[in-house]
C-alpha positions in Angstrom: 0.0 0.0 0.0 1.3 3.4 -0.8 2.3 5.8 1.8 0.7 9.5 2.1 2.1 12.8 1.3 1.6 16.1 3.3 1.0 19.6 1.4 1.6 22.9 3.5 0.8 25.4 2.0 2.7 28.8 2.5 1.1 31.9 1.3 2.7 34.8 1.6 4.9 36.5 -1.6 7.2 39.8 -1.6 5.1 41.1 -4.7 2.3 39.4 -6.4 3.2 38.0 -10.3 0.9 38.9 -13.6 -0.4 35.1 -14.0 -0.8 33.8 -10.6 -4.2 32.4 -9.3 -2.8 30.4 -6.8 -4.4 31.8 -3.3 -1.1 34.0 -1.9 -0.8 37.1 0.4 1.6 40.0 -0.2 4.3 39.6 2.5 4.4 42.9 4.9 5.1 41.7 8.6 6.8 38.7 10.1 3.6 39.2 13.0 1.7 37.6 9.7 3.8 35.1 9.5 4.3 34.3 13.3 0.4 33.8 13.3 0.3 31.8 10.1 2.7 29.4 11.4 1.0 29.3 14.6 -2.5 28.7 12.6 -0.8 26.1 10.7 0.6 23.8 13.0 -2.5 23.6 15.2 -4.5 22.7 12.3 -1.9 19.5 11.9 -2.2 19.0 15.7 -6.2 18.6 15.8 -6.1 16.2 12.5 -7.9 13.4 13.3 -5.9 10.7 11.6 -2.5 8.6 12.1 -0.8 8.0 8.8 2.9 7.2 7.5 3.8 9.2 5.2 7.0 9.4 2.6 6.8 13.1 1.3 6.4 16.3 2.9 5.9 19.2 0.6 6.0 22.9 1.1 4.4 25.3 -2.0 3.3 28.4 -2.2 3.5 31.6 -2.3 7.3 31.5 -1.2 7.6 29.1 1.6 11.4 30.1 1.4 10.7 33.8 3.2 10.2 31.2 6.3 12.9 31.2 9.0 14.8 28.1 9.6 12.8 28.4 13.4 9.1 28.7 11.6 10.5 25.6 9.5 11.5 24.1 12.4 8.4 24.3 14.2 6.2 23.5 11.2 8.5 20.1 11.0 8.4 19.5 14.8 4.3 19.6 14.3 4.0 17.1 11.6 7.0 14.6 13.0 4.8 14.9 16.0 1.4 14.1 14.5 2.3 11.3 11.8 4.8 8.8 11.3 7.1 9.9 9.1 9.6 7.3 6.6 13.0 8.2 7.3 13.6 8.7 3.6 10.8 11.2 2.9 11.2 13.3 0.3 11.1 16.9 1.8 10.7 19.4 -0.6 10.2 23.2 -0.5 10.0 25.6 -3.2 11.8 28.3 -3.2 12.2 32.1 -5.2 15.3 32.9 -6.6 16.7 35.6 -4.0 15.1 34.9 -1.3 17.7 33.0 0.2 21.3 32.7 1.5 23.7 30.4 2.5 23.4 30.0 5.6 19.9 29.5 5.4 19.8 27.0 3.0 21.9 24.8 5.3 19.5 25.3 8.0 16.9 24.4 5.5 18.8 21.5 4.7 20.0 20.4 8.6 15.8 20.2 9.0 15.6 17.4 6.9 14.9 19.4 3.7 16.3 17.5 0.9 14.9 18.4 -2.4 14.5 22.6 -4.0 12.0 23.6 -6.3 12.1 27.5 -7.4 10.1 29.1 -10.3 12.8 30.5 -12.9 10.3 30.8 -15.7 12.4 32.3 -17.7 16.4 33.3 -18.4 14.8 36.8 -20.0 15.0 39.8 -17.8 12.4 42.0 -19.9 10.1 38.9 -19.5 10.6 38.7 -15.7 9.7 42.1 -14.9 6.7 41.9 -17.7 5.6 38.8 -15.4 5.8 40.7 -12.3 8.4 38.9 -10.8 11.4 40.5 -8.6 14.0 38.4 -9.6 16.7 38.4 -12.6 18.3 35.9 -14.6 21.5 36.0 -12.7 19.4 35.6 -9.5 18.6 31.9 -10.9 22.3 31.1 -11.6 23.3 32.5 -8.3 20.6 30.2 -6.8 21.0 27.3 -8.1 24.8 27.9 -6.7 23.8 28.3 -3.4 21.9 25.6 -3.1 25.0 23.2 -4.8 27.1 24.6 -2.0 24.6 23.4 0.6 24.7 20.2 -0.5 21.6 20.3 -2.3 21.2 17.0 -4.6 18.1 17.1 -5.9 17.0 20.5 -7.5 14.0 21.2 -10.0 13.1 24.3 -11.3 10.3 25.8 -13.2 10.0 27.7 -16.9 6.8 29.1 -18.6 6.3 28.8 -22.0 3.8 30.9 -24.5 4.6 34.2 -22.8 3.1 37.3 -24.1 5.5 38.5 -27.1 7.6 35.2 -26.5 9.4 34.0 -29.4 10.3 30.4 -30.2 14.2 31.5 -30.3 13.1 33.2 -26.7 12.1 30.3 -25.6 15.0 28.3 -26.9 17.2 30.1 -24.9 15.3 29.8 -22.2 15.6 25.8 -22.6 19.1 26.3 -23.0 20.1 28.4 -20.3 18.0 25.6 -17.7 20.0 22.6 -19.4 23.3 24.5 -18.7 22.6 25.1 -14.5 22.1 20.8 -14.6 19.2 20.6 -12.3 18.1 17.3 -11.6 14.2 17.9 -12.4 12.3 20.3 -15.2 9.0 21.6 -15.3 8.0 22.8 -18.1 4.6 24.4 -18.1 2.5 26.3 -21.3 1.2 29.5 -19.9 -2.5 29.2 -18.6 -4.8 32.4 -18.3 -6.7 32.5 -15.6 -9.3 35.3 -14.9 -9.3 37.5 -12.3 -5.2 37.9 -12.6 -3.5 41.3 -13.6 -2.3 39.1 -17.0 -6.1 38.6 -17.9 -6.7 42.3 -17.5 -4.2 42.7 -19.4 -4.7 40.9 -22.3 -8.2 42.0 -22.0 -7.3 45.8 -22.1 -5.1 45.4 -24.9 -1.8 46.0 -23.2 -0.5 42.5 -23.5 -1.2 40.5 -27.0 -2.9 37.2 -26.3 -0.6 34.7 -26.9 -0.1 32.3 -29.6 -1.4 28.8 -29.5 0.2 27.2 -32.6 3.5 29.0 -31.7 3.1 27.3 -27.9 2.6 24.1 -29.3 5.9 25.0 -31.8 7.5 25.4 -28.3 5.8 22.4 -26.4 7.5 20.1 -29.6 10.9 21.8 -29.4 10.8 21.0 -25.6 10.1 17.5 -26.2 13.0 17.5 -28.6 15.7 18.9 -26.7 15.4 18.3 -23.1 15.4 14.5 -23.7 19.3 15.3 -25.6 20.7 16.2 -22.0 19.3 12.9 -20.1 16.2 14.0 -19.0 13.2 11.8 -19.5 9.2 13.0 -19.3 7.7 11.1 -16.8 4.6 13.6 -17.2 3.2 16.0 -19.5 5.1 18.8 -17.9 8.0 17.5 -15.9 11.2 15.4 -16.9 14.0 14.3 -14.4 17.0 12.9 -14.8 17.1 8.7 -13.6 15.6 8.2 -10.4 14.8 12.0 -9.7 10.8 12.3 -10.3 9.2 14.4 -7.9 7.5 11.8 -5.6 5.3 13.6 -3.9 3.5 15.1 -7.0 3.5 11.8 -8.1 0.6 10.7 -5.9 -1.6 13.6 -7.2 -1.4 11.3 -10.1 -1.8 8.3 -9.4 -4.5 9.3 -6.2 -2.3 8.6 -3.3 -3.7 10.0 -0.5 -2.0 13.6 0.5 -3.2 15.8 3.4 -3.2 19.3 3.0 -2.5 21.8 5.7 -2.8 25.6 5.8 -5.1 28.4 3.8 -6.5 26.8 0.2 -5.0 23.3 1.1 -6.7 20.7 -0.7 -6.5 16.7 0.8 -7.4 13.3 -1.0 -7.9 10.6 1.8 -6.6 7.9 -1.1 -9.8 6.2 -1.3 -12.9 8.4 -2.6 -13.3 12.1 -0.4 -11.9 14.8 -1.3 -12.0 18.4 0.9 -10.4 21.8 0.5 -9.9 24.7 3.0 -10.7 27.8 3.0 -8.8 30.0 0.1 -8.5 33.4 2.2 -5.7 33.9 5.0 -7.7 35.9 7.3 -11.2 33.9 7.0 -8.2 30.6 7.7 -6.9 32.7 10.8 -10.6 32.8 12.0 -11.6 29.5 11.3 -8.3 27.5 12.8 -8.5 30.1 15.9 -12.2 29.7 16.8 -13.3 26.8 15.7 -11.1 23.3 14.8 -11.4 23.0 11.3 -10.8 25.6 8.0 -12.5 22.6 5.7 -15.1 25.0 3.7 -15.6 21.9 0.7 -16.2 18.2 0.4 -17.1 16.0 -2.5 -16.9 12.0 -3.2 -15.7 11.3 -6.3 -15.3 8.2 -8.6 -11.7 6.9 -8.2 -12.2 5.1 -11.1 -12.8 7.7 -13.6 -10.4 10.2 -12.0 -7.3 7.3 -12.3 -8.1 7.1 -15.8 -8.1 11.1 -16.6 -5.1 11.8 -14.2 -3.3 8.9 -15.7 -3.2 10.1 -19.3 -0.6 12.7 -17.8 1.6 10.2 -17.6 3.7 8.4 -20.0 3.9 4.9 -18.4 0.9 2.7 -17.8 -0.6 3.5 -14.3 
């Protein structure tokens, strides 16, 4: 039987990018942060079940603007509720920048073992078009940081189908990642959401809506080149190198159970229930501080139809 993963979600960002509609907060006080992580772990204490589980993961938002003593407590609340393998995969993503040395060793000391942080892409006019603080040097500078912690296991993320993107653009852009030698890709086609300052963009006229024959010119080079260095797709959007597939996203794909923990957090018990929490930090705050649970949505589904959509992600027989 397969073991479960945890999700802890982390909301909080330094600035907010064009194309996100994941639920995040603009970071403004460590106070916020202080009562998140107080929130947090007392929803993992009042969970109501045992499990074992082999993965641990930590998205976002940036969970890497936590200090090594919120990640420590965050850990200490989990280790202390469920039964954890000793060769979980630990992973936390991270933003280019937000980080240093010395705290990625703490990171690592913690048990953290595997780095995921959202390049999206090597071009600098792109990055500030996106909305995102960063550089393209900030990415190789990363990446070296987390080599001299002793990192092993490093993904990182690129978009492609930008606004004004160009298929050369975006062969750079898979050239640049092949040259840092991470162990993981994930390579994602841009997705408009509404409701995000890119879709008011677009909308207004100041951004040109982006091309769908040239992304899929992009999505075929990808598949062309990337496989070259020794990666292999495992999924339609991520390739590792031997042996380095992200495990815990793994079980959103083949319906492992994961429990989800913090604002937005959304669980699968493995078999057929599935419930998320509430989306907004300071109705979460409320809810965990008040009451004992933020769960705001739950639905049964059929496992049987949702293992046969979710497996046509992958590329081996589920």
């Amino acid at each position: 039987m397969s073991k479960a993963g945890i999700y802890l979600h982390i909301p909080f960002c330094r600035s907010r990018c064009s194309y996100c509609d994941f639920a995040t907060d603009v970071y403004k006080s460590g106070a916020a942060v202080e009562r998140y992580v107080s929130a947090l772990t007392k929803e993992i204490e009042i969970f109501s079940q045992k499990e074992t589980i082999d993965t641990i993961y930590f998205g976002g938002g940036t969970p890497s603007l936590l200090t090594p003593k919120q990640l420590e407590k965050i850990l200490d609340s989990v280790y202390k509720k469920f039964s954890v393998d000793e060769t979980a995969e630990i992973t936390m993503e991270m933003n280019p920048a937000t980080v240093t040395l010395e705290t990625l060793q703490a990171y690592k000391n913690l048990g953290v073992n595997r780095a995921s942080f959202g390049a999206q892409t090597f071009d600098d006019t792109e990055l500030k078009r996106l909305g995102r603080k960063h550089t393209a040097q900030d990415v190789r500078e990363t990446i070296e940081l987390l080599r001299n912690a002793d990192f092993d296991n490093v993904s990182f993320d690129l978009i492609a189908g930008l606004p004004r993107q160009t298929l050369q653009d975006w062969e750079r852009n898979l050239d640049g990642a092949l040259k840092l030698k991470p162990e993981h890709l994930s390579l994602y086609l841009l997705e408009i959401h509404e409701a995000t300052p890119l879709a008011e963009q677009i909308r207004s006229g100041r951004q040109p809506l982006p091309d769908e024959d040239l992304a899929a010119e992009m999505y075929e080079l990808m598949l062309e080149k990337v496989p070259i260095e020794g990666f292999r797709q495992y999924e339609i959007s991520n390739f590792s190198l031997p042996n380095f597939e992200s495990k815990h996203n793994s079980k959103y794909w083949t319906l492992d159970a994961v429990f989800g923990f913090g604002c937005s957090a959304h669980s699968f018990d493995g078999e057929n229930r599935r419930w998320a929490n509430e989306r907004d930090t300071l109705r979460y705050f409320e809810l965990i501080e008040k009451q004992t649970s933020a769960i705001v949505e739950q639905v049964e589904i059929s496992t049987k139809s949702e293992y046969l959509f979710l497996g046509l992600r992958l590329t081996k027989v589920v």
